[in-house]
MIKEPA-861389 format. One record per residue: z, y, x of N, C-alpha, C in turn; residue in three letters. Coordinates in pm, whole numbers, padded with zeros to 5 digits, always signed. Atoms other than C-alpha are relative to their C-alpha. Example, Ala and Ser with C-alpha at 12.3 -4.5 7.8 and 13.67 -1.06 7.14 Angstrom:
+00000-00119+00089+00780-00450+01230+00000+00120+00090ALA;-00006-00119-00082+00714-00106+01367+00073+00109-00077SER;
***
This chain:
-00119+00016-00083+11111+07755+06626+00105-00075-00079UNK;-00145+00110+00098+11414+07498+06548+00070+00110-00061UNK;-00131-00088+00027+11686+07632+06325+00135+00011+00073UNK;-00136-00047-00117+11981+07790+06496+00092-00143-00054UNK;-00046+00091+00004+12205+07463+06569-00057-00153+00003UNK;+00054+00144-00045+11962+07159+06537-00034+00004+00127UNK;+00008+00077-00121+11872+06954+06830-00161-00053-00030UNK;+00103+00070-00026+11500+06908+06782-00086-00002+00088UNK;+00074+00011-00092+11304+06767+07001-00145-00033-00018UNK;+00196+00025+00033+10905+06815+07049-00003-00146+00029UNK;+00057+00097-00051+10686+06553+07067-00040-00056+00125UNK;+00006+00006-00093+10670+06389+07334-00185+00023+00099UNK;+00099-00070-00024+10283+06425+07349-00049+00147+00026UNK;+00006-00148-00054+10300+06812+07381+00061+00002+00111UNK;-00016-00021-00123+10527+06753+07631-00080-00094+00155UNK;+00085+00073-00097+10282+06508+07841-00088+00098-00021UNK;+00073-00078-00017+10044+06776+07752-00002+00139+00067UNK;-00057-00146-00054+10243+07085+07897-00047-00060+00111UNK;-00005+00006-00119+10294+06909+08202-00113-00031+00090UNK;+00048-00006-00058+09965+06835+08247-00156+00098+00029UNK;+00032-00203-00008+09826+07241+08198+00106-00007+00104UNK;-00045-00086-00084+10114+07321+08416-00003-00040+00139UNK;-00009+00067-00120+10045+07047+08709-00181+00070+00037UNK;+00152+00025-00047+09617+07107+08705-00017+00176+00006UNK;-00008-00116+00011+09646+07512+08605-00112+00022-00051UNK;+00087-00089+00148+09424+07544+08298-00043-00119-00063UNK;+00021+00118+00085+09346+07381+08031-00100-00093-00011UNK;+00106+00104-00036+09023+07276+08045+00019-00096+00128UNK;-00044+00073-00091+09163+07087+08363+00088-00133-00052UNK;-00094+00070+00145+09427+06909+08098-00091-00063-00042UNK;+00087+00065+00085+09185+06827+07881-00087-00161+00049UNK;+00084+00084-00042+08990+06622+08109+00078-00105+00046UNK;-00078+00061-00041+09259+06496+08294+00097-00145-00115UNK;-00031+00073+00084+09410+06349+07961-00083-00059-00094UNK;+00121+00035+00078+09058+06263+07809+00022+00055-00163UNK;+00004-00086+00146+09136+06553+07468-00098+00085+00031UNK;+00075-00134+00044+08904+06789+07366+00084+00109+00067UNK;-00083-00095-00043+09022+07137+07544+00080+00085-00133UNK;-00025-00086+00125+09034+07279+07168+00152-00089-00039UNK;-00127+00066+00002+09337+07004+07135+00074+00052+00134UNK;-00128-00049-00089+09524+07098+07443+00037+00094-00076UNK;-00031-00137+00031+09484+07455+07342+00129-00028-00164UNK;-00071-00044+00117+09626+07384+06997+00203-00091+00025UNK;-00105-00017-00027+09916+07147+07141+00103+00109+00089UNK;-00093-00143-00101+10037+07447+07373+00079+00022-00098UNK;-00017-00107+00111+10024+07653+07095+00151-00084-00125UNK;-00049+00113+00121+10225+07380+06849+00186+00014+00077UNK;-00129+00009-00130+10519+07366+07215+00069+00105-00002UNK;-00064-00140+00030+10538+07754+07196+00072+00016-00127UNK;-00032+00027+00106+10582+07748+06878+00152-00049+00004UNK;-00166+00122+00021+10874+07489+06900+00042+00085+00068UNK;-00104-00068-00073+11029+07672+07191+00063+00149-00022UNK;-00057-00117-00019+10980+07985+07053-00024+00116+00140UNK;+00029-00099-00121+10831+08160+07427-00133-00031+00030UNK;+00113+00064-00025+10517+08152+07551-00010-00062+00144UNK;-00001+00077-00082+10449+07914+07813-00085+00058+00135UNK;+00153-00071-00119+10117+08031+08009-00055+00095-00077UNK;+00066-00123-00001+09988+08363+08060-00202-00056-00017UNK;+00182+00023-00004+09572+08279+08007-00030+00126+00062UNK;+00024-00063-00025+09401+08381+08210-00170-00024+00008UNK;+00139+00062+00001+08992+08413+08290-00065-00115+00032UNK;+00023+00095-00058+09024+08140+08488+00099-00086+00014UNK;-00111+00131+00005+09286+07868+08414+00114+00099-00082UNK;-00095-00042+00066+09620+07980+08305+00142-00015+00076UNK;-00115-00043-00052+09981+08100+08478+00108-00059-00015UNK;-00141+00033+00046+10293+07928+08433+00143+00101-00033UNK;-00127-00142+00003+10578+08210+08286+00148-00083+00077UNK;-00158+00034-00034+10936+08164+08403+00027-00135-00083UNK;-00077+00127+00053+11001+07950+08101-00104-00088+00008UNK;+00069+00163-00032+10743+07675+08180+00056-00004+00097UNK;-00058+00019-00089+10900+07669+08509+00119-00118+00010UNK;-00089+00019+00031+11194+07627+08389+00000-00190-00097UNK;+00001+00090+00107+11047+07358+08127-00016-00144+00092UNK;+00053+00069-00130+10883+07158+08424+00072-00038+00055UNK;-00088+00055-00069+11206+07122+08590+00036-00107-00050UNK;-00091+00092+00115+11365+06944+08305-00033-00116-00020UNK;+00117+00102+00007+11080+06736+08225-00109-00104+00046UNK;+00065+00050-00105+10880+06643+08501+00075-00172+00015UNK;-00039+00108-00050+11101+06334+08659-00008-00078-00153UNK;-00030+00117+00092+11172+06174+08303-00166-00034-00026UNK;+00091+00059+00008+10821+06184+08201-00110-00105+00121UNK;+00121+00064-00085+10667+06065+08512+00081-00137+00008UNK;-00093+00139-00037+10962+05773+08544-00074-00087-00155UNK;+00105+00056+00120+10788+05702+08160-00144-00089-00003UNK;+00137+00071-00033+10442+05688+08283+00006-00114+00077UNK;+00034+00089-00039+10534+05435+08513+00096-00106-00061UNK;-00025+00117+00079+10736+05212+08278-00135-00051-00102UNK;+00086-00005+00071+10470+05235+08072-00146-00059+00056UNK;+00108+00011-00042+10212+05172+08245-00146+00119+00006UNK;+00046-00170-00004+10062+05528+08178-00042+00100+00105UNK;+00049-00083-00109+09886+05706+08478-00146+00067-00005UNK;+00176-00100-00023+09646+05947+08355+00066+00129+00024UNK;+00006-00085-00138+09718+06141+08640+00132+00156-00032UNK;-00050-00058+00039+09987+06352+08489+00074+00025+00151UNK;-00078-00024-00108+10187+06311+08845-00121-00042+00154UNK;+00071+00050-00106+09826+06213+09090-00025+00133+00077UNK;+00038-00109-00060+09755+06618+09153+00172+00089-00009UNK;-00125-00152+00045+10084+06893+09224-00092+00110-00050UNK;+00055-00151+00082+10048+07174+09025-00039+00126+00143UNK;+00053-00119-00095+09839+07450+09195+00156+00057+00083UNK;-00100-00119-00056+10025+07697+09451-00067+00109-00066UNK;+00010-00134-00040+10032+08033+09323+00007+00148+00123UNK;-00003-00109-00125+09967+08289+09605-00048+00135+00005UNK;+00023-00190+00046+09943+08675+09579+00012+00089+00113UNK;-00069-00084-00095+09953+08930+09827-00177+00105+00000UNK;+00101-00095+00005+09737+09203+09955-00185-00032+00061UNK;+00111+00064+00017+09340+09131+09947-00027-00008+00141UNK;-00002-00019-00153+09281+09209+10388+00081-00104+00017UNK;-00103+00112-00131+09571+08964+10480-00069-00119-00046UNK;+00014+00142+00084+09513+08716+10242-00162-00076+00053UNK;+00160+00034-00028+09123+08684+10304-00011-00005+00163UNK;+00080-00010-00165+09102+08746+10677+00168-00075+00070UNK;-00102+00121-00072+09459+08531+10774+00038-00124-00054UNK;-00043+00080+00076+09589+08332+10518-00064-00067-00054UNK;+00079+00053+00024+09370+08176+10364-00098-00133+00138UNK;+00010+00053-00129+09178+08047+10712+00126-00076+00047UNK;-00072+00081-00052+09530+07958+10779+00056-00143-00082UNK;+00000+00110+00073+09588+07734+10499-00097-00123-00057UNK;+00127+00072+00038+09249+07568+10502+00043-00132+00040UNK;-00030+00151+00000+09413+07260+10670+00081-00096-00131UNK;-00087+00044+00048+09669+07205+10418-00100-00039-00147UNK;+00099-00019+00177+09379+07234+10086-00094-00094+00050UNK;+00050+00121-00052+09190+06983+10309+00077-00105-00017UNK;-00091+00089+00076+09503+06774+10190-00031-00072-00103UNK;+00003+00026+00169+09473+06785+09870+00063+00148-00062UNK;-00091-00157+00065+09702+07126+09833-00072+00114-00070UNK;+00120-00087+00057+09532+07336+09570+00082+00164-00039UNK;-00082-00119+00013+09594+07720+09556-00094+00078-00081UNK;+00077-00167+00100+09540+08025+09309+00028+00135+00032UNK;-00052-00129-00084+09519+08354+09498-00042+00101-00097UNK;+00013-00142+00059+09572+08689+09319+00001+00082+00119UNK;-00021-00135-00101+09495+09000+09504+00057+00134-00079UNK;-00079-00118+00047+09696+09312+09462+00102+00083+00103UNK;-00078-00072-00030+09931+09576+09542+00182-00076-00025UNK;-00163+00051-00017+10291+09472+09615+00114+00021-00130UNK;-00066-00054+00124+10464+09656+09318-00026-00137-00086UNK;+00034+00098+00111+10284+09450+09051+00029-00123+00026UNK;-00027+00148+00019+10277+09131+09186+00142-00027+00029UNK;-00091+00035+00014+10607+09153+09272+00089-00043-00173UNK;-00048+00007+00192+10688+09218+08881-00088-00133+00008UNK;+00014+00116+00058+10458+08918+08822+00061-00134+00046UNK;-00034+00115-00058+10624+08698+09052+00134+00005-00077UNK;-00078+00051+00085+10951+08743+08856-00015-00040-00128UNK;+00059+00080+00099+10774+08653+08549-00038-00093+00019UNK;+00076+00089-00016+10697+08352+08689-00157-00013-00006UNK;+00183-00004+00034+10295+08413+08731-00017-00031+00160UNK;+00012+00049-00181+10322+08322+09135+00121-00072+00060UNK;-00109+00064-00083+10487+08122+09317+00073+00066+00193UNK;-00008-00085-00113+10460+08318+09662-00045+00152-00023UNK;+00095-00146-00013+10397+08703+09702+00029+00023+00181UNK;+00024-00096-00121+10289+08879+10056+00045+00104-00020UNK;-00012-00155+00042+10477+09207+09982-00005+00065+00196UNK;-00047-00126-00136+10498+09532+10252+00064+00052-00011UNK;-00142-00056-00022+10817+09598+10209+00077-00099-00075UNK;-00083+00124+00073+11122+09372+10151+00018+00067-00119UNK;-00035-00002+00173+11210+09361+09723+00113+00028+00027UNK;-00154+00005+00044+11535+09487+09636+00066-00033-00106UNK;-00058+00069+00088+11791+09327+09452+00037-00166+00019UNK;-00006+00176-00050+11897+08937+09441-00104-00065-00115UNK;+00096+00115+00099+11595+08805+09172-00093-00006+00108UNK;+00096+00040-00018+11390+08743+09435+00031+00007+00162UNK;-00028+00016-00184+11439+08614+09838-00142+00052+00037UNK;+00110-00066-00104+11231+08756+10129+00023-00038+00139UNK;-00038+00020-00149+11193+08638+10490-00131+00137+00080UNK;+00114-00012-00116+10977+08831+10754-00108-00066+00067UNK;+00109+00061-00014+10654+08704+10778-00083+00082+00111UNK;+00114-00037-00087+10463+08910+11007+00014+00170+00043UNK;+00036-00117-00056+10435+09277+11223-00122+00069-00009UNK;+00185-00044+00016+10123+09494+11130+00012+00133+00095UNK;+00004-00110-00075+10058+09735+11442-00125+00093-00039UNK;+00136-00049+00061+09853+10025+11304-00050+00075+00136UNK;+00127-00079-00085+09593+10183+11540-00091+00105-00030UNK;+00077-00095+00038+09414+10487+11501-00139-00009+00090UNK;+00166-00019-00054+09011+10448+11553-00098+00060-00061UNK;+00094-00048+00047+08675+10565+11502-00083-00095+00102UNK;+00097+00061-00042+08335+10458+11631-00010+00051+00133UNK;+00002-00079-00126+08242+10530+12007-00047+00110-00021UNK;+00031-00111+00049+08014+10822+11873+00100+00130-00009UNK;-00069-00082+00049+08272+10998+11707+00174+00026+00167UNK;-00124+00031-00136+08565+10863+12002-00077+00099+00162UNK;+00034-00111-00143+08324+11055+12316+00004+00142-00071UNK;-00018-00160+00094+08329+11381+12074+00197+00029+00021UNK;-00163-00044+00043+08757+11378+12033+00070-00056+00074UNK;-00071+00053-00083+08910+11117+12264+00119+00140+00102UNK;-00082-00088-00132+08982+11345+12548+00058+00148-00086UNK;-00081-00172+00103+09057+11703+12294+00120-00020-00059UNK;-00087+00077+00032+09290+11446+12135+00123+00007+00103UNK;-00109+00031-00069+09484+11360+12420+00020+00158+00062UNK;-00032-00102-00020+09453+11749+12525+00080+00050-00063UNK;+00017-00121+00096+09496+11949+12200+00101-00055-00108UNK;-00071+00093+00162+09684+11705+11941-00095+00003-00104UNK;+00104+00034+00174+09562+11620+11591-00044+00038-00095UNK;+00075-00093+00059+09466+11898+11484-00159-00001+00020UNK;+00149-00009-00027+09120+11840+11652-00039-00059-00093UNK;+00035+00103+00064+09086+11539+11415-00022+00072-00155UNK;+00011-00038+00136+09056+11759+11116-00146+00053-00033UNK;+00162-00007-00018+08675+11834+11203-00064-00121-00015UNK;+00124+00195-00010+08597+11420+11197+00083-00012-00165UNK;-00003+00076+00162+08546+11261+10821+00112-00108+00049UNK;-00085+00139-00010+08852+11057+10722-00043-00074-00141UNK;+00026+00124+00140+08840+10708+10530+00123-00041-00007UNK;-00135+00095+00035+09145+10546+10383-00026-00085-00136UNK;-00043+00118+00143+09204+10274+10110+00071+00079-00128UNK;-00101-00096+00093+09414+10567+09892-00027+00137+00013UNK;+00054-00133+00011+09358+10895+09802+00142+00093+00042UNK;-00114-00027-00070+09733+10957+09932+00059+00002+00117UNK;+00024+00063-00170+09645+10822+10276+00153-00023+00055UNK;-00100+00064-00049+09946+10619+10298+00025-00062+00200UNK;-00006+00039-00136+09864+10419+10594+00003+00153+00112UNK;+00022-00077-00092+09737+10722+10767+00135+00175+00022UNK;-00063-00119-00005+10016+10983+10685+00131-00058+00105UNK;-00150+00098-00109+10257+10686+10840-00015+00026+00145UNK;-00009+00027-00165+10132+10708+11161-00066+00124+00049UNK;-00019-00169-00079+10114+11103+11189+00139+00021-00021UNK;-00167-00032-00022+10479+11116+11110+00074-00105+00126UNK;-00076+00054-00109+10550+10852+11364-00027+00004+00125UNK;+00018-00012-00136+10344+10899+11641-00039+00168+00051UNK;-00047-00200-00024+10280+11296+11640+00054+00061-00042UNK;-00136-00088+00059+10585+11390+11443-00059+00126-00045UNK;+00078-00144+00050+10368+11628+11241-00044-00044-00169UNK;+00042+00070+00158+10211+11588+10857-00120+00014+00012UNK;+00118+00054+00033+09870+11468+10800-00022+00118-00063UNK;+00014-00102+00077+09702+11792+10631-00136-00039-00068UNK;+00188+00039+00062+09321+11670+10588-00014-00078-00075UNK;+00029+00098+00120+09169+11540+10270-00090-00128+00028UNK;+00080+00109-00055+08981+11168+10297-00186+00052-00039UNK;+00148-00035+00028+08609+11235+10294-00043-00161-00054UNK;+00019+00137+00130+08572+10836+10149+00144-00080-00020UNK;-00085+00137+00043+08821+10611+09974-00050-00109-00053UNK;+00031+00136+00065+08782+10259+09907+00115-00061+00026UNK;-00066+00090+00051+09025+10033+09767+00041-00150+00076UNK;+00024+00136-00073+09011+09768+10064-00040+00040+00146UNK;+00007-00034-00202+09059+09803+10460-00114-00051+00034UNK;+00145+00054-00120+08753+09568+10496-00120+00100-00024UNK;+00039-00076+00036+08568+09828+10334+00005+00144+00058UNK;-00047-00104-00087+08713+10098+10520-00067-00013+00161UNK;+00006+00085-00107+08665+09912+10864-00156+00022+00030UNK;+00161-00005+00037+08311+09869+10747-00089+00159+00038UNK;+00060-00147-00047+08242+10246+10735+00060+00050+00123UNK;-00061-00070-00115+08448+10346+10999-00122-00068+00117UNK;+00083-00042-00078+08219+10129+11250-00147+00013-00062UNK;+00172-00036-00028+07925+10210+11115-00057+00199+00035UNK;-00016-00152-00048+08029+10611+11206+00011+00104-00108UNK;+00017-00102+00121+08161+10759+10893+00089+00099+00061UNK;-00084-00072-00059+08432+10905+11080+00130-00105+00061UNK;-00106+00014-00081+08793+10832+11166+00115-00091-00073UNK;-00114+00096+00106+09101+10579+11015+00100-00059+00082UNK;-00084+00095-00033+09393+10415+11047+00036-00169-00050UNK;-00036+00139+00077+09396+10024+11020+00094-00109+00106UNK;-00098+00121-00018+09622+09743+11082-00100-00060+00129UNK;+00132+00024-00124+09490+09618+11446-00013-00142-00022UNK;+00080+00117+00019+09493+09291+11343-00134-00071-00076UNK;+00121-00034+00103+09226+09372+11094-00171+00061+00099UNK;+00091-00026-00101+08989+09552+11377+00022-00105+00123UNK;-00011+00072-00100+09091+09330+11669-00135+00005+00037UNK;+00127-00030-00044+08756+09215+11673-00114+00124+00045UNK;+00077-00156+00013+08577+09541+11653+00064+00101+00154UNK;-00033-00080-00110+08793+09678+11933+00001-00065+00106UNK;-00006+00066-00114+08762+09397+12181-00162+00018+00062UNK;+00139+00001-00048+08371+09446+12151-00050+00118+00006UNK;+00048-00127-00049+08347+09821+12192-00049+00031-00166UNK;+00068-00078+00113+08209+09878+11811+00084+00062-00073UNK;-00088-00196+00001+08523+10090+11762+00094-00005+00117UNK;-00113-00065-00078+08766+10278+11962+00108+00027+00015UNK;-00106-00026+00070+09112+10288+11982+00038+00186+00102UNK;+00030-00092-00030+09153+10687+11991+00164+00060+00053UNK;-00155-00009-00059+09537+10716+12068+00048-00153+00027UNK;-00093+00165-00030+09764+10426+12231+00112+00104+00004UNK;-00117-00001-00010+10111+10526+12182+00068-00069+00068UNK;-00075+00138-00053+10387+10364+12337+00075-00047-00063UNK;-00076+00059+00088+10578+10319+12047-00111+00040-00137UNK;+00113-00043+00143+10304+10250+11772+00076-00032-00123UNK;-00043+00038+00119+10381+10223+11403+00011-00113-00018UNK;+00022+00215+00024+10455+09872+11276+00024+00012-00141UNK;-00087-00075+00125+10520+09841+10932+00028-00228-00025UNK;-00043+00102+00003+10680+09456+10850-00053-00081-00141UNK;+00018+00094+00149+10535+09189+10567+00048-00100+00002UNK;-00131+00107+00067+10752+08981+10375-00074-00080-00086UNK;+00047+00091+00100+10680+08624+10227+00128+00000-00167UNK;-00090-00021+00120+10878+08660+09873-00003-00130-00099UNK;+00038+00137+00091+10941+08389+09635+00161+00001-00086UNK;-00105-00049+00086+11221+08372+09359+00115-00147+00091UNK;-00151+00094-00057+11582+08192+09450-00044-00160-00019UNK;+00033+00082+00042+11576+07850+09446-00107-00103+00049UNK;+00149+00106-00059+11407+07520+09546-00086-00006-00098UNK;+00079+00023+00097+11088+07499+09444-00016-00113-00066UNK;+00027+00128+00040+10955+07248+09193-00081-00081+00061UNK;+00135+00032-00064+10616+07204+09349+00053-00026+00132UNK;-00029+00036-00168+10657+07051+09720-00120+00065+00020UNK;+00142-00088-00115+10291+07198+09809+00045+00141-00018UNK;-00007-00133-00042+10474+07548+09764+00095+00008+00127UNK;-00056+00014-00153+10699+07443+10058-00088-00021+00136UNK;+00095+00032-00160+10442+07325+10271-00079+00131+00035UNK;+00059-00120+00023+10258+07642+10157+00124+00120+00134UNK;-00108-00119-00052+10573+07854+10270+00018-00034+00175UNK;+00016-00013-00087+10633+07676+10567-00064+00040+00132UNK;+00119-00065-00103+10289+07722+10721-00003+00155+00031UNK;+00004-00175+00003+10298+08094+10685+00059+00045+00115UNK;-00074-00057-00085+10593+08127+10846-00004-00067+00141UNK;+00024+00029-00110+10490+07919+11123-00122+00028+00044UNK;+00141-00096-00040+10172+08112+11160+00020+00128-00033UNK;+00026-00145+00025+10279+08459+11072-00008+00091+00124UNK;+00002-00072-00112+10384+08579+11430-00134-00003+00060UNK;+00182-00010-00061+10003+08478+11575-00037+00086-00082UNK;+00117-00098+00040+09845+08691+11336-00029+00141+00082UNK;
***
C-alpha cells in the first residue's frame, strides 16, 4: 500500500487488467481475453490489491465477484481507459463484452420466472451470474458489492440499499386429489384441525410459509410438526403431487399442477395471503447498462408472474 500522503499511481497494465476480470467475471476469462497466462492475471490482481490496500474480487468456484471497492474502482476507470484503447488503437476487447449482471434471489422464482424471463435479453449478448439463496444473506452480500440485483421477500431496511415492488406471491393451500377427497369437505366443515391427521411438507423446519397462512386465513396457530422438509418449493411441490400429504406454496409455483387436476386447491379464501417481493439494488446509477436493462425487464414482467 502507498505511504500515507503520496500520490501513487498503479500501473496502468493492472489497471487494463482489473477492468478486464471485472467486465468478463473471472479470471480465466481475462486471461484469454487479454492473451496472459491466467497465473499472470491472478498475480496482477494480487500486485492492484496490494497497491490499494482492499481486496478487489471475492473468488469464487466459478469466476470471481466484484466487492464494493472494485465497483467503485470501475467507475473511475472505465471511461479513461476505454477513451485510451481507442486512441491507441488497443481493442482487446476490454470494452466489446459488459461486465456480467449479478443476480440473486430465491432458487423457485429465479428458476421457474426469471430466468425464462430474461432469456431474450442473454440472447443479446447480456450475460448473467445467478446466486441462489435466502434473502438475509444475499442481502448482506449485495451491500458488499457481490450482486448487482437481489429478489428479497421483504423490503431491506435502512437507506444502503433501494427497493421497488416487484411482484405479489398468492399462497394456496393444497394436497393431491387423494388426500383433497379424504379432507376437502371436513375442512370446510370442521376447520384445521382435521389437517393434523394429513403429512405436512414445507421448505423449513419452522414452517414459515405455512404458519403465515394459518394466522391469516383461520386466525389460529399452526400446531403440527412437518413430516418432510426440503430446502426448495420445487421439491416440496414434487412430493406434495405425488401424495405425500399436504402444503402451502406460492400459486404461481403450482399453477400448473392446479389447472390440470394433479393437485387441489383445499381452501379458497377470499382474502388469501400475499406476501410482496422486492427487486433491491444499492443507491445509485449503475455502472453496467445490462443491469438496467436487467432491472427494467423484471419490473415490466413482475406483475404477469
Amino acid at each position: 500500500m502507498p505511504a500515507s500522503g503520496t500520490a501513487s499511481v498503479p500501473d496502468l497494465n493492472l489497471l487494463r487488467t482489473f477492468l478486464a476480470v471485472y467486465r468478463s467475471g473471472s479470471f480465466t476469462a481475462a486471461a484469454g481475453l487479454l492473451g496472459l497466462s491466467q497465473p499472470t492475471v491472478t498475480a496482477q490482481i494480487r500486485s492492484l490489491e496490494r497497491h490499494t490496500g482492499r481486496e478487489l474480487f471475492q473468488r469464487l468456484p466459478r469466476g470471481a465477484a466484484p466487492t464494493a471497492v472494485a465497483h467503485d474502482l470501475a467507475t473511475r476507470v472505465a471511461a479513461p481507459l476505454d477513451a485510451l484503447a481507442g486512441v491507441t488503437g488497443d481493442h482487446t476487447a476490454l470494452h466489446e463484452r459488459a461486465a456480467p449482471v449479478h443476480l440473486a434471489g430465491p432458487a423457485e422464482l429465479l428458476c421457474t420466472r426469471l430466468l425464462p424471463t430474461l432469456a431474450p435479453l442473454v440472447a443479446e449478448g447480456v450475460r448473467l451470474r445467478v446466486t441462489l439463496g435466502l434473502t438475509e444473506p444475499l442481502l448482506d452480500e449485495l451491500r458488499a458489492g457481490r450482486h448487482d440485483l437481489v429478489i428479497a421477500t421483504f423490503r431491506p431496511r435502512g437507506r444502503s440499499l433501494t427497493a421497488v415492488p416487484l411482484m405479489d406471491e398468492e399462497f394456496v393451500l393444497v394436497a393431491a386429489p387423494t388426500w383433497a377427497e379424504r379432507v376437502k369437505g371436513q375442512l370446510a366443515a370442521q376447520g384445521p384441525a382435521v389437517l393434523h391427521a394429513v403429512p405436512l411438507v414445507s421448505y423449513a423446519e419452522d414452517l414459515p410459509i405455512a404458519r403465515r397462512y394459518w394466522r391469516h386465513a383461520f386466525g389460529t396457530r399452526l400446531s403440527c410438526p412437518a413430516a418432510i422438509t426440503v430446502p426448495d418449493l420445487r421439491g416440496v411441490l414434487a412430493a406434495v403431487t405425488a401424495g405425500a400429504g399436504f402444503t402451502v406454496l406460492p400459486r404461481y409455483l403450482c399453477h400448473d399442477e392446479l389447472a390440470s387436476g394433479a393437485l387441489v386447491a383445499l381452501h379458497e379464501p377470499d382474502d388469501s395471503p400475499i406476501n410482496t417481493g422486492y427487486l433491491v439494488q444499492r443507491p445509485g446509477r449503475p455502472d453496467n447498462p445490462d443491469v438496467t436493462r436487467v432491472r427494467n425487464l423484471l419490473i415490466e414482467a413482475g406483475p404477469t408472474w
